[in-house]
Every structure is written in structure tokens, then in C-alpha cells.
C-alpha atoms as one frame of an Amber mdcrd trajectory, in Angstrom:
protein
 102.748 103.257  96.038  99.176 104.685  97.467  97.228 102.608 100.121  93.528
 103.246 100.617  91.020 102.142 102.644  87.467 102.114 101.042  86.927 106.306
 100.203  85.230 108.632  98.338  87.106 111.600  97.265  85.060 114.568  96.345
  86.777 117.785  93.995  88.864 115.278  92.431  89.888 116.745  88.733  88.885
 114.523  85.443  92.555 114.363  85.235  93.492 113.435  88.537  90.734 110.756
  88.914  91.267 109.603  85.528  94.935 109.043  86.356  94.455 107.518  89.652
  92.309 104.770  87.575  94.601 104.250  85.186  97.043 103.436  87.333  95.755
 101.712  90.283  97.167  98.264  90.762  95.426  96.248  93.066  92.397  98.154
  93.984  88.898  98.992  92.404  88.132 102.513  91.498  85.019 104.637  89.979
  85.318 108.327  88.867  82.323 110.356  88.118  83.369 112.999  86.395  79.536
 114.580  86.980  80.344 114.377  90.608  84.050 115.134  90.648  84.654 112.253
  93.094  86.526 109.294  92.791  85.416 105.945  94.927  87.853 103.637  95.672
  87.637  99.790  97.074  90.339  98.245  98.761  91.476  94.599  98.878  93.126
  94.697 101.761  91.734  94.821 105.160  93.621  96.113 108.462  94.891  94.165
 111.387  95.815  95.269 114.621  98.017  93.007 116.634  99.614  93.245 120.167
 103.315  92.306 119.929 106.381  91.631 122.635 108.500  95.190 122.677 111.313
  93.783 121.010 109.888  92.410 118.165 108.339  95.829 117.917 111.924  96.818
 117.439 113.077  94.902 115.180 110.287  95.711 112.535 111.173  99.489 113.150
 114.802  98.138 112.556 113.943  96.559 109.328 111.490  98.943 107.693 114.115
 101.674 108.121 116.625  99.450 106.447 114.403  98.814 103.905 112.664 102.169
 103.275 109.263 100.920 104.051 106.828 100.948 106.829 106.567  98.450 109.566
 103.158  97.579 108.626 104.482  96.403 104.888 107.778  94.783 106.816 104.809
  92.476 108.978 102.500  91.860 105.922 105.561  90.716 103.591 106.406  87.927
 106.196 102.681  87.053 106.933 102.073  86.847 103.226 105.372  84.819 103.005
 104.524  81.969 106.028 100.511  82.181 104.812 101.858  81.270 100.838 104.242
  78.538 102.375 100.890  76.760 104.313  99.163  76.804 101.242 101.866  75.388
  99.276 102.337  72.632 101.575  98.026  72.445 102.490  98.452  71.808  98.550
 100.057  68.755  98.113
């Protein structure tokens, strides 16, 4: 899995930039192959938040059990209490 923020990639290969299209999940992308670039738009935007040490730690803890990053660890459980409000906001 490939996270981007908003780019342009220049020297990108028809192949390479044709791939990366074809396969990009969540994202927008353009390649010009007259340009040899490859633009891509991301959905996601970044947060920065100021946490207590410890639960610092234990997202370090549970991204290396899991095999991820911390960042993915915090966004999984964000994404899982924001879902819940809506469900309940819902009814």
C-alpha cells in the first residue's frame, strides 16, 4: 500500500504511470505520457495531534504488533469511534 499526498511526479515511464493508475485504490491520478509525469490527488488529509507519552507508547506497541505504522494504528480507531457516531447520529 502507497500513501501520497497531492504530487506531481516528473520522468515517470508510460509503464510505470500507467500502472500506478491502474492500480490506485482510493486516490485520483492523471498521467501524461507527453509530459512523463504522473499527478496524483489524495483523499486523505494529515493531522497532527499532541498526545500523553504513554499513549504514544502504546501505538508504537501496537503498530509493531501489527506490522503497520502508528499513524494507520490512530486512523483505524478514529475511523472506528467516527463510523460508530454516525451510526448512532443515524437513527
Amino acid at each position: 500500500m502507497l500513501h501520497t499526498k497531492d504530487t506531481i511526479l516528473h520522468g515517470v515511464s508510460d509503464e510505470l504511470g500507467y500502472f500506478l493508475k491502474r492500480h490506485l485504490v482510493q486516490d485520483r491520478a492523471r498521467y501524461s505520457s507527453d509530459h512523463e509525469a504522473l499527478s496524483t490527488e489524495s483523499e486523505k488529509e494529515l493531522l497532527s495531534v499532541y498526545l500523553p507519552r504513554e499513549i504514544k507508547k502504546w501505538l508504537k506497541k501496537e503498530a509493531e504488533e501489527k506490522g503497520t505504522s502508528m499513524q494507520a494504528v490512530a486512523g483505524e480507531i478514529i475511523e472506528k469511534v467516527y463510523n460508530h457516531e454516525k451510526t448512532i447520529n443515524e437513527k
